[in-house]
C-alpha positions in Angstrom: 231.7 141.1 93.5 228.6 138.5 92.8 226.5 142.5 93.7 228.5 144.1 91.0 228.1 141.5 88.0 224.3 141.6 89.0 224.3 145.4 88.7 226.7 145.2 85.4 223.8 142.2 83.5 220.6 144.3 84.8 222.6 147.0 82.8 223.1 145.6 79.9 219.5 144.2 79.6 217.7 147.5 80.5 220.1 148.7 77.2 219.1 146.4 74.8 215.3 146.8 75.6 216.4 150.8 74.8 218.3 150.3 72.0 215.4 147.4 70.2 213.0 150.0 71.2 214.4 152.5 69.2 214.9 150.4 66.6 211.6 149.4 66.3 210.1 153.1 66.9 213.2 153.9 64.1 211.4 151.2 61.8 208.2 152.2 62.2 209.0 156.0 61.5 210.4 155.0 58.3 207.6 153.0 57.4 204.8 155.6 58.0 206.9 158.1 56.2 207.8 155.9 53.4 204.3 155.3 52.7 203.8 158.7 53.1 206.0 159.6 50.0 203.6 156.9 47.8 200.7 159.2 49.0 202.0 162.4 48.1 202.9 161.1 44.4 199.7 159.4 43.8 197.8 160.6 40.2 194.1 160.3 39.5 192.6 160.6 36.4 189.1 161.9 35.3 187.1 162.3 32.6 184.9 165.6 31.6 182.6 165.5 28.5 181.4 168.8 27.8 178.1 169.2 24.9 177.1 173.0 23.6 174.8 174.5 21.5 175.6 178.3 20.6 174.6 179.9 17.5 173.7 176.5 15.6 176.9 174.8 16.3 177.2 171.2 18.3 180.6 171.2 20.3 181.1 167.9 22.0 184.7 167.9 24.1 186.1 164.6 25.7 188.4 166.1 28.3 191.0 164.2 30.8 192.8 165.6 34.2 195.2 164.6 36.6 193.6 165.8 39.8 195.5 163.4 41.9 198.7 164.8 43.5 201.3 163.5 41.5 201.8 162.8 37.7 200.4 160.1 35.4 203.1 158.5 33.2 200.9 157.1 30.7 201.7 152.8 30.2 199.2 152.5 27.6 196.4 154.5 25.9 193.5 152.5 24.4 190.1 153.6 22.7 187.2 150.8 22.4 184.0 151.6 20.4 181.4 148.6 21.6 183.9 146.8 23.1 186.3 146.7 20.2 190.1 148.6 19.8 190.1 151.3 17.8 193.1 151.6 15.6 195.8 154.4 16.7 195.4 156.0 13.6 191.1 156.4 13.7 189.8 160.3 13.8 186.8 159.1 16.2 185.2 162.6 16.2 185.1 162.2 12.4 183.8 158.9 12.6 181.3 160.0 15.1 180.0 163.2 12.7 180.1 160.9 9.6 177.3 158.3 11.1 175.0 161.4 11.5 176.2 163.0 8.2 176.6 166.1 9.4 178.8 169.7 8.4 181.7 169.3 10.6 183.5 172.2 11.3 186.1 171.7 13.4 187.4 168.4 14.2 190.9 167.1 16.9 192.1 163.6 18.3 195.0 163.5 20.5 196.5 160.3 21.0 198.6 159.7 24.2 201.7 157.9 23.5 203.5 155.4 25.9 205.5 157.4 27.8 204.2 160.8 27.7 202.6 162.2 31.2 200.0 164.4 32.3 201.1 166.8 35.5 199.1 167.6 38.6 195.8 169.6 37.7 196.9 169.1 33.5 193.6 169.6 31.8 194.1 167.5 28.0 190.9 167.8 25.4 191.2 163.9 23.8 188.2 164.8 21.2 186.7 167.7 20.0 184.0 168.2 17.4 181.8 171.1 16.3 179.1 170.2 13.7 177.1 173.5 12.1 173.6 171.9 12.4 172.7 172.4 16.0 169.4 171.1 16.7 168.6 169.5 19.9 167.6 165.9 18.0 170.7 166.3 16.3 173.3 166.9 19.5 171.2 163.9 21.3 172.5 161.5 18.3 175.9 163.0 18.4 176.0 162.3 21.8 174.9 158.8 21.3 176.9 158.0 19.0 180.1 159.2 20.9 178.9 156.9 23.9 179.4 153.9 22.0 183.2 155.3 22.5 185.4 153.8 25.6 188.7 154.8 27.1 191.1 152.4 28.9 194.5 154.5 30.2 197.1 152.5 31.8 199.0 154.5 33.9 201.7 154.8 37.2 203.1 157.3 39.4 206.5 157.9 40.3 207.2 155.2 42.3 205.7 152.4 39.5 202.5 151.9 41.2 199.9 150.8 38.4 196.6 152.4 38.2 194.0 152.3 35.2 191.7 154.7 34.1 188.4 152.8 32.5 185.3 154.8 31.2 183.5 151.2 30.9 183.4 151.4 34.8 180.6 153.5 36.2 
């Protein structure tokens, strides 16, 4: 009987390693793939400035894209010119033109409001200016003066992670 009770404990031990093995492989499966999932929906934002000169016309273009492989919900969108926040409402190609007095031709802002999101590979133009005076002195100024321009983009992924896009950091 005492042969049995031994056989019956060794048993029992021998299936609790099993089953807190499992558990723990269990566990660590979930874990891996949990953080996994965050990978897959992370975003990444970049920057592209883009300067032309065709036919006597200065195009500057401020563009940003969500290369990442998620999408960027956008926390908060903030423009700094030397350090300083530039009021929602500011036209900063306009502003940008007018220091160099030049023809401006065609002019855009586009403001990103809390809340709105750029999808995987979404291509946005921020600023766009042509000017009809296109010498090379002329684009070097513009380009200058639209330097003295910073962006800060707050933004998360679909799981709430918090990332931040800064042009002030290169």
């Amino acid at each position: 009987m005492f042969e049995n009770a031994v056989k019956v404990i060794n048993f029992v031990n021998w299936s609790l390693v099993v089953a807190t093995t499992a558990v723990v492989m269990s566990s660590w499966q979930m874990w891996a793939q949990r953080k996994h999932n965050r990978v897959s929906v992370t975003p990444h934002l970049s920057e592209h400035t883009h300067t032309s000169v065709n036919n006597g016309v200065i195009s500057l273009q401020f563009n940003i894209a969500n290369n990442g492989i998620g999408p960027a919900f956008i926390n908060s969108f903030t423009v700094l010119h030397n350090g300083k926040k530039v009021d929602k409402d500011t036209d900063v190609p306009q502003l940008v033109a007018g220091r160099s007095k030049v023809n401006i031709l065609d002019s855009s802002t586009h403001w990103l409001a809390k809340g709105a999101s750029l999808a995987v590979n979404e291509k946005l133009t921020l600023f766009y200016l042509d000017v009809g005076q296109g010498r090379e002195y002329l684009k070097q100024e513009l380009e200058t003066a639209f330097n003295e321009y910073d962006l800060v983009i707050e933004y998360s992924n679909a799981y709430k992670e918090c990332f931040v896009f800064d042009t002030r950091e290169d």
